[in-house]
N, C-alpha and C positions, 0 to 999 in steps of 0.2 A: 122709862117708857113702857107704855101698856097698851097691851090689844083694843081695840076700839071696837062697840058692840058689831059695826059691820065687817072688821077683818075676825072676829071671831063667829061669824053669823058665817062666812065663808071658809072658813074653814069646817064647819059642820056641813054645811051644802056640800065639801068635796070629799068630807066623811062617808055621809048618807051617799054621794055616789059609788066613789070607790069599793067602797062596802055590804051597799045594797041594801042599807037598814034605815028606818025613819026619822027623820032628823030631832024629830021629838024624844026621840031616846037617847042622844048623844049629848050626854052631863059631860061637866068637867070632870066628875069622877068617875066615867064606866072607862073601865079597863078594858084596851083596842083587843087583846087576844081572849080574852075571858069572858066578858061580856058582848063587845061587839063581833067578836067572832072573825079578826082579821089573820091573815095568812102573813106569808112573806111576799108573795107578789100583791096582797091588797095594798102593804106596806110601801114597796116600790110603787105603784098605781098611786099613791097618796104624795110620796115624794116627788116624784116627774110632776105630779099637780099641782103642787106648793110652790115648785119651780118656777112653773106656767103661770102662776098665778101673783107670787108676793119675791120673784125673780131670789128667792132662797136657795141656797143648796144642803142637802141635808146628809152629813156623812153616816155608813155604817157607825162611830160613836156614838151620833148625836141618837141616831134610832135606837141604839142601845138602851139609850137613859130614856125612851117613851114609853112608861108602862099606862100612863091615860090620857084622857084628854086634856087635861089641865096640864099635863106633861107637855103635850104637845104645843099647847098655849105657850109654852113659858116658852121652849126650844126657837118657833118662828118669829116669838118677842125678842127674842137674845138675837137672832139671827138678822133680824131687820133692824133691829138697832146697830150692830154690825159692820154692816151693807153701810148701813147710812152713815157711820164714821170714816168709811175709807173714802166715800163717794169727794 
């Protein structure tokens, strides 16, 4: 299973929110602490949103392994597939 351009079209919307940056700039490749310029509370603000949004939970490991956005692509792809085998 793979993101669909409107779960990844939202996930950059709660990028650019979260983060305060323009969604035009959020590639698969920019790097959330480097390039986008993310904290550790932008981080948790991004998780409670992902939550709220595609009902994922995302552990201190999983956040571990997100150094970009295509990180984070794969992470709520694995995650929602997941979900959706326990369901």
């Amino acid at each position: 299973m793979t993101l669909n351009h409107m779960q990844e079209a939202t996930i950059r919307a709660l990028l650019s929110f979260c983060l305060g940056c323009n969604e035009e700039s959020i590639l698969p490749e920019s790097d959330l602490v480097n390039q986008l310029y993310a904290d550790s509370l932008d981080l948790l603000d991004l998780a409670m949103a992902l939550y709220d949004e595609f009902n994922v939970e995302l552990t201190i490991e999983d956040m571990l392994k997100i150094k970009t956005v295509g990180d984070l692509y794969k992470v709520v792809q694995f995650k929602i597939g997941s979900e959706g085998e326990k369901a």
